[in-house]
DRENDO-1510 file (C-alpha; in Angstrom, 1 decimal, always signed):
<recs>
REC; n; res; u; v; w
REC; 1; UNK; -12.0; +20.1; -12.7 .
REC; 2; UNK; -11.7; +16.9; -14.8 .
REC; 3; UNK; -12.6; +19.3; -18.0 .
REC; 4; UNK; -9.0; +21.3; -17.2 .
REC; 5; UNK; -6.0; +20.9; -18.8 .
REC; 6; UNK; -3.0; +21.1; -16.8 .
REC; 7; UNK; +0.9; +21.3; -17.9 .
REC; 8; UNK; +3.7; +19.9; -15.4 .
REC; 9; UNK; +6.3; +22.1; -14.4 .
REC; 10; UNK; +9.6; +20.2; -14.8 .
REC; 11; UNK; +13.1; +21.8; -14.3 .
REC; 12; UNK; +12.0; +25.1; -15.0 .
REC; 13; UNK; +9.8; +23.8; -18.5 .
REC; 14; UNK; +6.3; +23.6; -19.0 .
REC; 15; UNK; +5.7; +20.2; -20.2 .
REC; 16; UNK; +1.8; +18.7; -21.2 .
REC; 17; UNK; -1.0; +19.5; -21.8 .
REC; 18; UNK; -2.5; +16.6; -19.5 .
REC; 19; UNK; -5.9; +16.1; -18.2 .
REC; 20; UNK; -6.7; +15.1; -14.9 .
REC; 21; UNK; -6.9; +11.3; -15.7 .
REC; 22; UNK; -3.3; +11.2; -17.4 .
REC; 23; UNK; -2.2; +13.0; -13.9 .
REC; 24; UNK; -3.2; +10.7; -12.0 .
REC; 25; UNK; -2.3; +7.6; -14.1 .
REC; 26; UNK; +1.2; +9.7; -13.8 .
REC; 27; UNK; +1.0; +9.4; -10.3 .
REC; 28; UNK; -0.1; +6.1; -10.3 .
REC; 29; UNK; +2.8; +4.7; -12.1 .
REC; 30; UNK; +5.1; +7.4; -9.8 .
REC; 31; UNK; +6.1; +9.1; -12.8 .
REC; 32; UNK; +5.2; +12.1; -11.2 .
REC; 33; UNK; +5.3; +13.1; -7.0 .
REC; 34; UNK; +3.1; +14.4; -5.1 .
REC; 35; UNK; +5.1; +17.6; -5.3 .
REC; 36; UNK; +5.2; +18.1; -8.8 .
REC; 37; UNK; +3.7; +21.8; -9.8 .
REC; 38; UNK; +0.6; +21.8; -12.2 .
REC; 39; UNK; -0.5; +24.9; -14.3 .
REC; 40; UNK; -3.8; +25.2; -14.9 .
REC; 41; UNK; -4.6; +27.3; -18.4 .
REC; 42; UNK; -5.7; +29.8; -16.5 .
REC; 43; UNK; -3.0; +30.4; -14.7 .
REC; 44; UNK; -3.3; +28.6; -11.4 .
REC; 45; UNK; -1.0; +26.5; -9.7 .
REC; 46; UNK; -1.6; +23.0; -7.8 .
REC; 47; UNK; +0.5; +20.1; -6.7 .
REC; 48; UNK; -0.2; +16.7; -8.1 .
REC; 49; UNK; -1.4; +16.1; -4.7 .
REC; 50; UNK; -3.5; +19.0; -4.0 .
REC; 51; UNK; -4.8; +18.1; -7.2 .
REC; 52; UNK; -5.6; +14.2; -6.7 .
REC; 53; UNK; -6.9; +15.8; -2.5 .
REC; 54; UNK; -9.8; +17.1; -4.8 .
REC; 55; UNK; -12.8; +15.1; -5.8 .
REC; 56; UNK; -13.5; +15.1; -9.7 .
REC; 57; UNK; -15.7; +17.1; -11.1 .
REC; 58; UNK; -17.8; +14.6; -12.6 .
REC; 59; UNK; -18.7; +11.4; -10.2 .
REC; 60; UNK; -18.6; +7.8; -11.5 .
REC; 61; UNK; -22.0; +7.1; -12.7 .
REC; 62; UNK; -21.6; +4.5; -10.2 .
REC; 63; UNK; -22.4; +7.0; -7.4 .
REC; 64; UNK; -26.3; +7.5; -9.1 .
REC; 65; UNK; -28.1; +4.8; -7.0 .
REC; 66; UNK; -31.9; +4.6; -5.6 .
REC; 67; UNK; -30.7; +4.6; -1.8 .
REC; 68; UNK; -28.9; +7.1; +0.2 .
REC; 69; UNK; -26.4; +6.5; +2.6 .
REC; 70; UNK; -24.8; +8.5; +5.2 .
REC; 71; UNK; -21.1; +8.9; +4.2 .
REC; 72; UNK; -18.4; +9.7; +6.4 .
REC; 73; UNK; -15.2; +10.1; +4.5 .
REC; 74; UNK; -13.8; +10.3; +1.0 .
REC; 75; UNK; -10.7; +9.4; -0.5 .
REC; 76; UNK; -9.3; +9.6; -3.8 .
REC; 77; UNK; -7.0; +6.0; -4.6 .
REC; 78; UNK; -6.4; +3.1; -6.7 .
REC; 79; UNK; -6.0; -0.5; -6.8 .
REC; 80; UNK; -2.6; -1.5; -6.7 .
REC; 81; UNK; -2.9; -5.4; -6.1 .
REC; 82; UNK; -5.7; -7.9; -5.4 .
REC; 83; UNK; -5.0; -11.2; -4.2 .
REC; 84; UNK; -7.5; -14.4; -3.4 .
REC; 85; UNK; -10.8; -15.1; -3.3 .
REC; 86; UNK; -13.7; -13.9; -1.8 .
REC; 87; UNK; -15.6; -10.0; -2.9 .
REC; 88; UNK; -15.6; -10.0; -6.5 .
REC; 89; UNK; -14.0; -6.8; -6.7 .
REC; 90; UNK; -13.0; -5.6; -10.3 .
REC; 91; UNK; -9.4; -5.1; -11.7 .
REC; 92; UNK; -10.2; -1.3; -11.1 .
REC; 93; UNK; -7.7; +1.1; -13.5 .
REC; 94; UNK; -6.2; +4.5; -12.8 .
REC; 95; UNK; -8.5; +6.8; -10.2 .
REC; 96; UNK; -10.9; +5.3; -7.9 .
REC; 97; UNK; -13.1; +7.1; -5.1 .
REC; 98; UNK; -13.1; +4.9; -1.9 .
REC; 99; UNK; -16.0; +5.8; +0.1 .
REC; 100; UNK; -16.5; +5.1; +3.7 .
REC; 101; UNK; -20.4; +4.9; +4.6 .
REC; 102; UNK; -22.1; +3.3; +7.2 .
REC; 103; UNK; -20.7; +0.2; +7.5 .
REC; 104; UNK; -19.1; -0.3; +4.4 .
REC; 105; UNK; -16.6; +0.8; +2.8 .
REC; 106; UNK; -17.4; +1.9; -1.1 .
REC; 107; UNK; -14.7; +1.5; -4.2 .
REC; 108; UNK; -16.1; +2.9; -7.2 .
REC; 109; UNK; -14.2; +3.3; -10.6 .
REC; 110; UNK; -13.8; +2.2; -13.8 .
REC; 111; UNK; -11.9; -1.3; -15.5 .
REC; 112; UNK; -11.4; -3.3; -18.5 .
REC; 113; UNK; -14.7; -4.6; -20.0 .
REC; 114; UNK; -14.3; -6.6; -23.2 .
REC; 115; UNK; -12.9; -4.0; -26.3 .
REC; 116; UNK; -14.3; -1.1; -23.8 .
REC; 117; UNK; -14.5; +0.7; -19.8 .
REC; 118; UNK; -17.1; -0.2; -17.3 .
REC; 119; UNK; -18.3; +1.8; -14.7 .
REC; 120; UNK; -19.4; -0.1; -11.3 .
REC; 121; UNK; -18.5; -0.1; -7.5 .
REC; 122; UNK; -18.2; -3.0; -5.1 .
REC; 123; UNK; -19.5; -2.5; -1.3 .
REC; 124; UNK; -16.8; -4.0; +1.5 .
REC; 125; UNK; -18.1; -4.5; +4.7 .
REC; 126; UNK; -15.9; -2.6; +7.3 .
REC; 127; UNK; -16.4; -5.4; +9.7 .
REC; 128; UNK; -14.9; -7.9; +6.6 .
REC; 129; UNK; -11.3; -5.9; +7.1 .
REC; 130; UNK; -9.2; -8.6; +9.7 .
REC; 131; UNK; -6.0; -7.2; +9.1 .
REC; 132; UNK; -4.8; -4.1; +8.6 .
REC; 133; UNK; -1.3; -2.5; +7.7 .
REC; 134; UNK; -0.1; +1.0; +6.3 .
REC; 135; UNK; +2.8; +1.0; +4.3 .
REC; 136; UNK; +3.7; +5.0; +3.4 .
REC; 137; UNK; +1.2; +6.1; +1.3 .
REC; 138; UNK; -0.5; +1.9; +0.8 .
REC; 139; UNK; -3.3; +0.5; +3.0 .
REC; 140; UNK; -3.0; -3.2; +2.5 .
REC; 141; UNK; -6.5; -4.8; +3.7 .
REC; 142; UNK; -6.9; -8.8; +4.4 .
REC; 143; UNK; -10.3; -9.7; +5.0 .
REC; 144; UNK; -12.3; -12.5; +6.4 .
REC; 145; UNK; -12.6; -15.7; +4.7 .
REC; 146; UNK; -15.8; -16.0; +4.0 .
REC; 147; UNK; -15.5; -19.7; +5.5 .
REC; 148; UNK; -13.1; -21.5; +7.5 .
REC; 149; UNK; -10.2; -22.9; +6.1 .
REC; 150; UNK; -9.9; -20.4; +3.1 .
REC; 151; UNK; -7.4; -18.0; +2.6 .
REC; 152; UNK; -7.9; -14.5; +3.4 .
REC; 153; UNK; -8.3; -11.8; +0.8 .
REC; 154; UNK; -5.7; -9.2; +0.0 .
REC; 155; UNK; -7.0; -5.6; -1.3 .
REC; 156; UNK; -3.7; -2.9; -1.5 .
REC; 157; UNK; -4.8; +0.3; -2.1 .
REC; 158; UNK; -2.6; +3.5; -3.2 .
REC; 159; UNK; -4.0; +6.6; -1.2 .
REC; 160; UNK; -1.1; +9.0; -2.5 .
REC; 161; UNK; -0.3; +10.3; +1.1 .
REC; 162; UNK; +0.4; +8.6; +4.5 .
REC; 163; UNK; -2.3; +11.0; +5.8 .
REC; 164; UNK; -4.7; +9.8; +3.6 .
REC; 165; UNK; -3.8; +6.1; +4.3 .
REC; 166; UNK; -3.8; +7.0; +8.3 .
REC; 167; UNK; -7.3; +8.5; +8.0 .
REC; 168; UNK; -8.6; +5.4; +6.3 .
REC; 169; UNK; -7.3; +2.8; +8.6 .
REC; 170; UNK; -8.7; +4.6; +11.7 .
REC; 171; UNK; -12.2; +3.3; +9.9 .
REC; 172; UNK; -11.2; -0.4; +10.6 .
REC; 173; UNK; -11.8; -0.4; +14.0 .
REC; 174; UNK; -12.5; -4.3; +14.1 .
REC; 175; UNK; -9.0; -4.5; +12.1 .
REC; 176; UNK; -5.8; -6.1; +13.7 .
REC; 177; UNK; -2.2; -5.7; +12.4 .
REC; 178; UNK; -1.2; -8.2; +9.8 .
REC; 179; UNK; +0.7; -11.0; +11.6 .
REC; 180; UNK; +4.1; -11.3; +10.2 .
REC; 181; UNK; +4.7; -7.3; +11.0 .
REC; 182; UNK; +5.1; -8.7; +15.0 .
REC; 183; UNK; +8.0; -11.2; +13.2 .
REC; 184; UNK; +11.0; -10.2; +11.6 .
REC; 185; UNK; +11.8; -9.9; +8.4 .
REC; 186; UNK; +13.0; -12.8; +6.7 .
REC; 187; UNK; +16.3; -10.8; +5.7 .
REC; 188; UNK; +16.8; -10.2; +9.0 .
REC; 189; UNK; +16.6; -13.6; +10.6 .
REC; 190; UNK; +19.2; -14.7; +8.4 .
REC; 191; UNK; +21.2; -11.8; +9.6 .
REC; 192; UNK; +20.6; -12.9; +13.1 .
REC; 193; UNK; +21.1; -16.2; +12.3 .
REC; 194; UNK; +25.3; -15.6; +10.5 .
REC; 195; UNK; +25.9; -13.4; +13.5 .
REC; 196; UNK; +24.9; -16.4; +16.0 .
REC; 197; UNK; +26.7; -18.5; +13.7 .
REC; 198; UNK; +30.1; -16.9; +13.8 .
REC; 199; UNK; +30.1; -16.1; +17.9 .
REC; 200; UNK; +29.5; -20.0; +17.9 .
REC; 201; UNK; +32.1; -20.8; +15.7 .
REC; 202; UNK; +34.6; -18.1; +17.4 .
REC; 203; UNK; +34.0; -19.3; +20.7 .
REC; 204; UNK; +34.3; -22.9; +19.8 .
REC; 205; UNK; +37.9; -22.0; +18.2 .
REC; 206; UNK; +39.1; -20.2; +21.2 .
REC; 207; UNK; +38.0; -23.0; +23.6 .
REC; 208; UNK; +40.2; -25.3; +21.2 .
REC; 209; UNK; +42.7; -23.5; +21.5 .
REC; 210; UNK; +42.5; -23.4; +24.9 .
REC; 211; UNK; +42.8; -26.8; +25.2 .
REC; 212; UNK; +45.9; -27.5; +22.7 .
REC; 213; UNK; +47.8; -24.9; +24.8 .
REC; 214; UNK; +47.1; -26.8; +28.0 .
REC; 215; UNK; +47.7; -30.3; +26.3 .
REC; 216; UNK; +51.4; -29.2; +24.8 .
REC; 217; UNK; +52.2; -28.0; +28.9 .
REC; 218; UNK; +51.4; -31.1; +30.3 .
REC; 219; UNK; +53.8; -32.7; +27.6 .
REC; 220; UNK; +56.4; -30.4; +28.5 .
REC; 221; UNK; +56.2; -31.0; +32.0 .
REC; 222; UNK; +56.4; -34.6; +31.5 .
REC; 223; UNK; +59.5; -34.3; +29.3 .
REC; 224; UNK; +61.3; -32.0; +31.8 .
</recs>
């Protein structure tokens, strides 16, 4: 499928040709949906995301190793954001194929290597994943420090669908919600925070009042 060309169907206009890559990277950047209707030169019709569902025809070359490993789920994503130390994971670009085998879970794809693209994959131990959290379509992964003291590592991923992210996270079994989604948002404690405020301040004003009221009718008693 990576050999077809594709236009987008926009308002009613055929607009492209685009390859498979440039759709994705399209969707990567949300210039295109999910929705978005694809026709194929031969006349067939996809979705973006019925398009990205399917596995390229041609697998990274990083796929070709000496051992085989039992794998239990595919995924089509990309690397949005990494964050810390710990994996050396590569600045991956445009479409990865996260792999979940064994006890690992698999990114291959391809990144920046000096005036060129290199091909590799990098191996994350599902046991590795702390923290977990699904954000729409983004799985955002923290895992373990690999020793105490050091600040976890962030992997956010791009899945394309909520499904797809749903089905991933149910791999993390060891995984446990990232703290600060059992806190509230900071925008939201300051909310909480005016509103406590002004009830405060309302209540201290009416007990004032209060009080100058009853003052001024014990001076008028005492005058009269």
């Amino acid at each position: 499928m990576d050999e077809t060309i594709f236009h987008v169907l926009l308002e009613g206009r055929k607009v492209g040709p685009y390859d498979r890559r440039t759709i994705v990277g399209m969707r990567i950047k949300k210039t295109l949906t999910s929705d978005h209707v694809l026709i194929g030169t031969n006349g067939s019709q996809w979705t973006v995301g019925e398009l990205i569902g399917q596995r390229p025809a041609k697998p990274f070359s990083a796929d070709r190793s000496g051992s085989f490993s039992l794998v239990h789920a595919t995924f089509t994503a990309s690397v949005l954001e990494l964050e810390g130390k710990g994996i050396a994971i590569p600045r991956f670009k445009g479409e990865v194929e996260a792999r979940v085998q064994a006890d690992v879970l698999r990114i291959s794809g391809r990144f920046r290597h000096g005036l060129g693209w290199k091909e590799d994959r990098v191996k994350i131990p599902l046991r590795d994943v702390q923290h977990a959290r699904v954000k729409g379509s983004q799985l955002d992964m923290w895992l373990r420090p690999g020793q105490p003291g050091a600040v976890v590592q962030r992997v956010s991923l791009e899945l394309f669908s909520p499904e797809a992210a749903g089905e991933l996270v149910d791999w993390f079994t060891a995984a446990t919600p990232w703290p600060e989604q059992a806190a509230p948002a900071p925008t939201q404690r300051r909310a909480a925070d005016k509103v406590l405020w002004a009830t405060g301040a309302g209540l201290a004003g009416a007990v004032a009042a209060i009080i100058v009221l009853i003052l001024v009718a014990m001076m008028r008693s005492r005058v009269y």
